[in-house]
C-alpha positions as CSV (number, residue, x, y, z in Angstrom):
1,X,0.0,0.0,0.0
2,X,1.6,3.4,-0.9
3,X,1.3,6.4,1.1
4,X,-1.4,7.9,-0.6
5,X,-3.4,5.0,-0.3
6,X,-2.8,4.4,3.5
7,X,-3.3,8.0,4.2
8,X,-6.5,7.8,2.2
9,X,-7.4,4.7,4.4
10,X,-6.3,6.5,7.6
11,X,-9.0,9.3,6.9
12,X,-11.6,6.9,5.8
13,X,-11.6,5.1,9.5
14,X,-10.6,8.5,11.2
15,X,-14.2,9.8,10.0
16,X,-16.5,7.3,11.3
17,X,-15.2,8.1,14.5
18,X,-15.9,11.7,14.5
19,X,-19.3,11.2,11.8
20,X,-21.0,8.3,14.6
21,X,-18.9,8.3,18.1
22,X,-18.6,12.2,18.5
23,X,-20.6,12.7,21.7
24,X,-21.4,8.8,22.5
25,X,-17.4,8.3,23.4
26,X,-14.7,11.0,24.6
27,X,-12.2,11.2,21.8
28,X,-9.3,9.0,23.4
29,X,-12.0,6.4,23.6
30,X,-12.9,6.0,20.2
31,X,-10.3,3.4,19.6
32,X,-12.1,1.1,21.5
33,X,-14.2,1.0,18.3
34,X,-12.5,1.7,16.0
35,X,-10.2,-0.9,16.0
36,X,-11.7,-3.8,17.0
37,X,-14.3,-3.1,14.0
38,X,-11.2,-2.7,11.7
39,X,-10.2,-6.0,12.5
40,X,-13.5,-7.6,12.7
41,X,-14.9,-6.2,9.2
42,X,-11.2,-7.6,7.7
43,X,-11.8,-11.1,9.1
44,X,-15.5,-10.6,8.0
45,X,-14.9,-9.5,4.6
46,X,-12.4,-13.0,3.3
47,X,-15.1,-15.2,5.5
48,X,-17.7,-13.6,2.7
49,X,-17.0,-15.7,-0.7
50,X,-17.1,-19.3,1.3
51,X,-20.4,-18.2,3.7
52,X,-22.2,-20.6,1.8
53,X,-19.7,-23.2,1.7
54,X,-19.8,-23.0,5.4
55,X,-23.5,-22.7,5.9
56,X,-23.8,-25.6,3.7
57,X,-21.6,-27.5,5.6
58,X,-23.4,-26.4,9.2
59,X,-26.8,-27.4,7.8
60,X,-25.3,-31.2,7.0
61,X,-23.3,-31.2,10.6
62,X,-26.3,-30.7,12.4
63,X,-29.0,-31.6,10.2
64,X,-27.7,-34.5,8.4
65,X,-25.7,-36.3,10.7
66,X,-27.0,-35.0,13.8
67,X,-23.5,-33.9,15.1
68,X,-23.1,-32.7,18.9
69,X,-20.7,-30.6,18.2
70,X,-18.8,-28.8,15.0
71,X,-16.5,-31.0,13.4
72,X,-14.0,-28.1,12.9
73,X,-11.7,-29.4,10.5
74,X,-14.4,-29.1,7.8
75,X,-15.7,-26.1,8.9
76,X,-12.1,-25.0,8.1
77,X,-11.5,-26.6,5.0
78,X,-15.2,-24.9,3.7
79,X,-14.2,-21.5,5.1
80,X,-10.6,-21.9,3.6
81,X,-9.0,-20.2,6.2
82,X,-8.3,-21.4,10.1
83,X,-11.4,-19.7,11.4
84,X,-14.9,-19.4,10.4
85,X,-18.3,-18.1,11.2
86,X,-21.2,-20.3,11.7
87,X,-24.0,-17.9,12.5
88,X,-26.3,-16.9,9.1
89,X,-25.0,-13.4,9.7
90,X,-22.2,-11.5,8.1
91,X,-21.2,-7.6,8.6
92,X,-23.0,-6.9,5.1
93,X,-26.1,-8.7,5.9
94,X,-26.7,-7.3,9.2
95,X,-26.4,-4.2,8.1
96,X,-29.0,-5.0,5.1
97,X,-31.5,-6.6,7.1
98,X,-31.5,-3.9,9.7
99,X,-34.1,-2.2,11.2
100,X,-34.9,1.4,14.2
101,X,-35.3,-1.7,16.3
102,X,-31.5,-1.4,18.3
103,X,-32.1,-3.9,20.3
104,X,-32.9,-6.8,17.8
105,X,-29.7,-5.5,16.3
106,X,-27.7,-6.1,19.2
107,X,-28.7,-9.9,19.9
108,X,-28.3,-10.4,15.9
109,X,-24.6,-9.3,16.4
110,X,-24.4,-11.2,19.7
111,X,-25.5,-14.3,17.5
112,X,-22.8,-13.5,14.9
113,X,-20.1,-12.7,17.0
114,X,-21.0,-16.2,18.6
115,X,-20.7,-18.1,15.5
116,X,-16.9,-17.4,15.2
117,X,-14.9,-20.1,16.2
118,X,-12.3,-20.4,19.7
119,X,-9.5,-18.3,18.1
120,X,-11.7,-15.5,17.0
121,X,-13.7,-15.5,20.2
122,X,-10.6,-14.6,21.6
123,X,-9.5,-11.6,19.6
124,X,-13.3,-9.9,20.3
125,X,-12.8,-10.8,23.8
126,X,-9.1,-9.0,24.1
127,X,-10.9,-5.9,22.4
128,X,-14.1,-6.6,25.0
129,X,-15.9,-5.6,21.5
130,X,-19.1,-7.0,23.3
131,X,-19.4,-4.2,25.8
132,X,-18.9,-2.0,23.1
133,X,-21.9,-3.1,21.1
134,X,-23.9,-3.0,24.3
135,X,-23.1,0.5,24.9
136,X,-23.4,1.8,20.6
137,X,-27.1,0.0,20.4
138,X,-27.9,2.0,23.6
139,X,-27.0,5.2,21.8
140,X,-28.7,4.2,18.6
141,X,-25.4,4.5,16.8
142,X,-24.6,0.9,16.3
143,X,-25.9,0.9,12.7
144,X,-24.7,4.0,11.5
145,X,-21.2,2.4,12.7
146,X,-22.0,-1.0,10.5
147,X,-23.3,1.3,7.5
148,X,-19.6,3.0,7.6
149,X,-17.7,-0.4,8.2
150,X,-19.4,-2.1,5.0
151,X,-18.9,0.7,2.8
152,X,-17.7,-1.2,-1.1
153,X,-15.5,2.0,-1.1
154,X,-13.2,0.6,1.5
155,X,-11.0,-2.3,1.5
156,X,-9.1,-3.6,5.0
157,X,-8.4,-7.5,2.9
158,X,-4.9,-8.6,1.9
159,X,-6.4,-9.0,-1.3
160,X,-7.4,-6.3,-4.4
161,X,-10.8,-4.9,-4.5
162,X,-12.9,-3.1,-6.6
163,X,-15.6,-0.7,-5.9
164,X,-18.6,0.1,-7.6
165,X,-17.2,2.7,-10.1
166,X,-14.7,-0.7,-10.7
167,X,-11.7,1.4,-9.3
168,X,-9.0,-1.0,-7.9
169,X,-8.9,-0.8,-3.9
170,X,-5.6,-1.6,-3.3
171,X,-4.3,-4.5,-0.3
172,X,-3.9,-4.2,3.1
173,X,-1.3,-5.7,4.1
174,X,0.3,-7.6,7.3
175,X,2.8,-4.4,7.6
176,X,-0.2,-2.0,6.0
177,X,-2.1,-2.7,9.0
178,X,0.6,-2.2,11.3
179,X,1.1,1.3,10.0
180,X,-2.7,1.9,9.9
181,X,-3.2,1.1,13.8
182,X,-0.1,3.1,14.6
183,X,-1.5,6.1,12.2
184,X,-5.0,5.6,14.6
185,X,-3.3,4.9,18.4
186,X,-1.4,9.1,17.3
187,X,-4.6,10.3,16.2
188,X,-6.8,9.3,19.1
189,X,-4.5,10.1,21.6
190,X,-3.4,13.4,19.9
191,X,-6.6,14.3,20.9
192,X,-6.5,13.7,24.4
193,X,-2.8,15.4,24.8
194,X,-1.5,11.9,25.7
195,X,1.4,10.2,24.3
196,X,0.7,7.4,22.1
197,X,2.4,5.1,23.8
198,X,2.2,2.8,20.8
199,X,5.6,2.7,18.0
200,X,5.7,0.6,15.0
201,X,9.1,-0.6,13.8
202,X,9.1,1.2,10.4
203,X,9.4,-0.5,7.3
204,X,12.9,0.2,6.6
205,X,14.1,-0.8,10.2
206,X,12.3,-4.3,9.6
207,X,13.9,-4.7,6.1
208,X,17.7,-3.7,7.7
209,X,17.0,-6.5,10.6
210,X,16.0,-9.1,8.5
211,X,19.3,-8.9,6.2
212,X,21.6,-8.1,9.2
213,X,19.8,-11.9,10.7
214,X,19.9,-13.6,8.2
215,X,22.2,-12.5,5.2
216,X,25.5,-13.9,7.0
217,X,23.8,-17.7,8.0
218,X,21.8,-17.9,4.6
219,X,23.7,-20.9,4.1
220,X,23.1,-22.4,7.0
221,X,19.9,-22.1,7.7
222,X,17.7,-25.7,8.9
223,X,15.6,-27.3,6.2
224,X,12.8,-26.3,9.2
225,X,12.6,-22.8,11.2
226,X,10.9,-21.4,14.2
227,X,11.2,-17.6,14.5
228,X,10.5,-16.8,17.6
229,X,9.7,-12.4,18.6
230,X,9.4,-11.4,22.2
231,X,8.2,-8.4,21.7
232,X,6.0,-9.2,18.6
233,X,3.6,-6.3,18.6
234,X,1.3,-6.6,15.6
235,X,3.5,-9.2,14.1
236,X,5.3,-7.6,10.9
237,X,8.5,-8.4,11.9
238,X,7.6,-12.1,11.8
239,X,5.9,-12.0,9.0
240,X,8.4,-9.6,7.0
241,X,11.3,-12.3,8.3
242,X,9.1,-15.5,6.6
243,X,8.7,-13.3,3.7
244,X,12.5,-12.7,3.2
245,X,13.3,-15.9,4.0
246,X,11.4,-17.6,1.6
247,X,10.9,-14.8,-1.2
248,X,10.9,-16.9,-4.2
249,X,13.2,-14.1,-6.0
250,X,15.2,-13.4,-2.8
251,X,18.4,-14.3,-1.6
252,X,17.2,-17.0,0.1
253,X,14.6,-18.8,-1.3
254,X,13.9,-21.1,1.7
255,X,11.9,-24.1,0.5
256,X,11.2,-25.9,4.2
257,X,8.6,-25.0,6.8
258,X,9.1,-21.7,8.9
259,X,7.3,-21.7,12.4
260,X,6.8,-18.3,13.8
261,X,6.4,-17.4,17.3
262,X,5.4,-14.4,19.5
263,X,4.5,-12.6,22.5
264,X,2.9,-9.3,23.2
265,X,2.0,-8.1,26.1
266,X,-0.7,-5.3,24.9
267,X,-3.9,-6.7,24.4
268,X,-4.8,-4.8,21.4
269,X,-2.1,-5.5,19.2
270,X,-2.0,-8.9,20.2
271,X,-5.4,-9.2,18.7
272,X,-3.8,-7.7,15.7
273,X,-1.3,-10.2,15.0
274,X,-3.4,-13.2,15.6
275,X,-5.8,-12.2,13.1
276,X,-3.3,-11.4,10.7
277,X,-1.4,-14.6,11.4
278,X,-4.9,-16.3,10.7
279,X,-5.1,-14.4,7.5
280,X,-2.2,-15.8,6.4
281,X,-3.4,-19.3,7.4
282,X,-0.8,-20.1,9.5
283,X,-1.5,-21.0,13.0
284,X,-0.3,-18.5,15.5
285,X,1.8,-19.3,18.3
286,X,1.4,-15.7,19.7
287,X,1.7,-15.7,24.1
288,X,0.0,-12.5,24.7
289,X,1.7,-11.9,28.8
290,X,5.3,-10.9,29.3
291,X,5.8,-12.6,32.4
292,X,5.4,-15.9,31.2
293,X,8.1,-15.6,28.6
294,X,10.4,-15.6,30.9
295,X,10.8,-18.8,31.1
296,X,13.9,-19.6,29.6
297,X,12.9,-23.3,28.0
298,X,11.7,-21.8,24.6
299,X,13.9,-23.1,22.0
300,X,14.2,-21.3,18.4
301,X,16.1,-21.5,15.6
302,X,15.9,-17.4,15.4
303,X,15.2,-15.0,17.7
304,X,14.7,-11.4,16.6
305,X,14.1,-8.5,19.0
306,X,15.1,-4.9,19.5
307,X,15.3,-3.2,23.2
308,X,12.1,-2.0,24.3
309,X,11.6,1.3,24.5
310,X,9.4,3.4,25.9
311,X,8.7,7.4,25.8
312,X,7.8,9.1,29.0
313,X,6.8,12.5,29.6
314,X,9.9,12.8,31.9
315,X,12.2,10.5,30.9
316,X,15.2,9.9,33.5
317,X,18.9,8.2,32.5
318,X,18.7,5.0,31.0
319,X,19.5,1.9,33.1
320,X,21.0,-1.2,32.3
321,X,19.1,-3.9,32.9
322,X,20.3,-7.2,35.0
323,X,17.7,-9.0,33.8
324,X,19.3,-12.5,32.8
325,X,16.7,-13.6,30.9
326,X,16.4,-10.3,28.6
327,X,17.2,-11.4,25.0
328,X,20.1,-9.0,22.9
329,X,19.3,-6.4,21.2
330,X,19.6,-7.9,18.1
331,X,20.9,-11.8,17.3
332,X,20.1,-15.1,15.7
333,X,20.3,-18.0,18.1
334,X,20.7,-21.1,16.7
335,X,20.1,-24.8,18.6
C-alpha cells in the first residue's frame, strides 16, 4: 500500500469516528471501536465468498448427521481459512436486514459474533468488543457504525478490491495494517494530549533487521525454522522475516517449513497479529503476557528482538538492565 493510499485509508476510518462516536465516546476512547471493528470487518470480509460453503456445511453437521458438536476441520476446509463463522449473519447482511429496532440489532450481532470459532472468540474478547456493542445499540449508533464499516469504497483485505465505479482498492497488508493502527493509536490520543504510547518498527528498520539476521547464516539455515519475537507487537516483523526468508526471488529462497512465534504483552495489538497470522493461514503461536516468557525453556532456531523502549513525559537516565533472561538487542540464536 503506498502512502497515498494508506493516508486515504487512515481518513476513511478517522471519520466514522468523529461522523457516529462524537458525543457517544470521549475522543481518546474512540479506539475502542475503531479498532476492533477494523479487524473484525477484515476477518468478516475473506469469510464472505465461502459463507455458503460454510452454511452448507453447518446445515449437513447438524441436520444431516445429527453432530453434537462442530467437526471443525471441515468447517475450516469450507471457510478456507483457520477460522470461520457459523451464525447466518455476516457484517454486510446485518447491516442490510437492519431495522430502528437497536435492540434486535444487538442480539443479531451477539449471535454472529457467537458463531466465530475459539481463536476469534478470543481476539473480540481481548478488544471486549461485546461491551462496546452494548453500549453503541444504547446510543442508537450501532448501525450507523455497520453502515460505515461495509462501505464497497473501503478495503481492510490482503487482497485487491474493486468498488462500484470498478476502481481498484488496493491491499492491506500484514505491515499496512501495522502502520494503519499506529496512524490511529497518534490520532486518538493526539486528541487527548496523551502520548501514544504505541511505535511501530518502520518498514525500513524491519527490512535492515532481516538482512543483518539472516544474510551472514543464509547458508546455513535448517531445512525447518521457528522464528521466535518477544516483543512481537502486531507481528510484521515475523511475517516480513518468513517473507525474506522464503521470497521466491530473494536471496534465500527457503523451500522448508518456517514456524513463527510471538508474545505481546498489549492486548490490542495482540489481537492484531493473531488475526493477521490467521489471515495468512498459519496457525499462531502468539503468548499475549510478558511474564510468562520468561521462562527460559523456549527453543528457536531465530530470535529477533530490538530493546524496548518506551517514551515518558519525563524521561530519567537510561538503566541497564540485570535481567538475565532479557534477550540481545539484536541476534540469531541457533540450537
Amino acid at each position: 500500500m503506498n502512502h497515498q493510499s494508506h493516508n486515504k485509508l487512515v481518513s476513511f476510518i478517522w471519520s466514522i469516528a468523529d461522523d457516529c462516536l462524537r458525543d457517544v465516546y470521549v475522543r481518546g476512547k474512540y479506539r475502542d471501536v475503531i479498532l476492533p471493528m477494523v479487524v473484525l470487518r477484515r476477518l468478516d470480509a475473506l469469510l464472505e465468498t465461502s459463507k455458503e460453503a460454510v452454511m452448507e456445511e453447518v446445515r449437513f453437521q447438524q441436520g444431516d448427521i445429527n453432530f453434537t458438536e462442530f467437526y471443525v476441520e471441515a468447517l475450516v476446509d469450507a471457510s478456507g481459512y483457520v477460522f470461520y463463522n457459523t451464525s447466518v449473519w455476516t457484517l454486510q447482511r446485518l447491516h442490510a436486514t437492519a431495522t430502528n429496532n437497536q435492540q434486535l440489532l444487538e442480539a443479531n450481532f451477539k449471535t454472529y459474533l457467537d458463531g466465530f470459532s475459539p481463536n476469534v472468540k478470543e481476539i473480540i474478547d481481548k478488544f471486549n468488543l461485546r461491551s462496546q456493542i452494548r453500549h453503541m445499540a444504547g446510543k442508537d449508533v450501532l448501525l450507523d457504525v455497520l453502515e460505515k464499516f461495509t462501505s464497497p469504497y473501503i478495503n481492510l483485505t490482503p487482497e485487491v478490491k474493486l468498488d462500484p465505479e470498478g476502481r481498484k482498492l488496493p491491499p492491506l497488508t500484514n505491515l499496512g495494517m501495522g502502520y494503519v493502527f499506529e496512524e490511529l493509536i497518534r490520532k486518538f490520543n493526539e486528541e487527548n494530549n496523551e502520548e501514544a504510547g504505541e511505535h511501530f518498527t518502520p518498514r525500513e528498520v524491519i527490512d535492515l533487521m532481516t538482512h543483518l539476521v539472516f544474510e551472514p547464516i543464509k547458508d546455513s539455515l535448517p531445512p525447518v525454522m521457528t522464528i521466535y519475537d518477544p516483543a512481537c507487537g502486531s507481528g510484521g516483523m515475523l511475517t516480513e522475516s518468513q517473507n525474506f526468508i522464503k521470497d521466491e526471488e530473494g536471496q534465500i529462497r527457503a523451500t522448508g517449513d518456517v514456524y513463527l512465534f510471538g508474545k505481546e504483552i498489549n492486548d490490542e495489538t495482540y489481537a492484531i497479529c493473531k488475526s493477521d497470522m490467521m489471515i495468512k493461514e498459519t496457525t499462531p503461536e502468539t503468548s499475549k503476557t510478558a511474564r510468562r516468557s520468561r521462562r527460559t525453556s523456549f527453543r528457536a532456531a531465530s530470535l529477533i528482538s530490538c530493546c524496548p523502549i518506551r517514551p515518558t513525559a519525563n524521561p530519567g537516565p537510561a538503566k541497564r538492565s540485570t535481567s538475565r533472561t532479557e534477550p540481545p538487542s539484536l541476534t540469531h540464536v541457533f540450537r
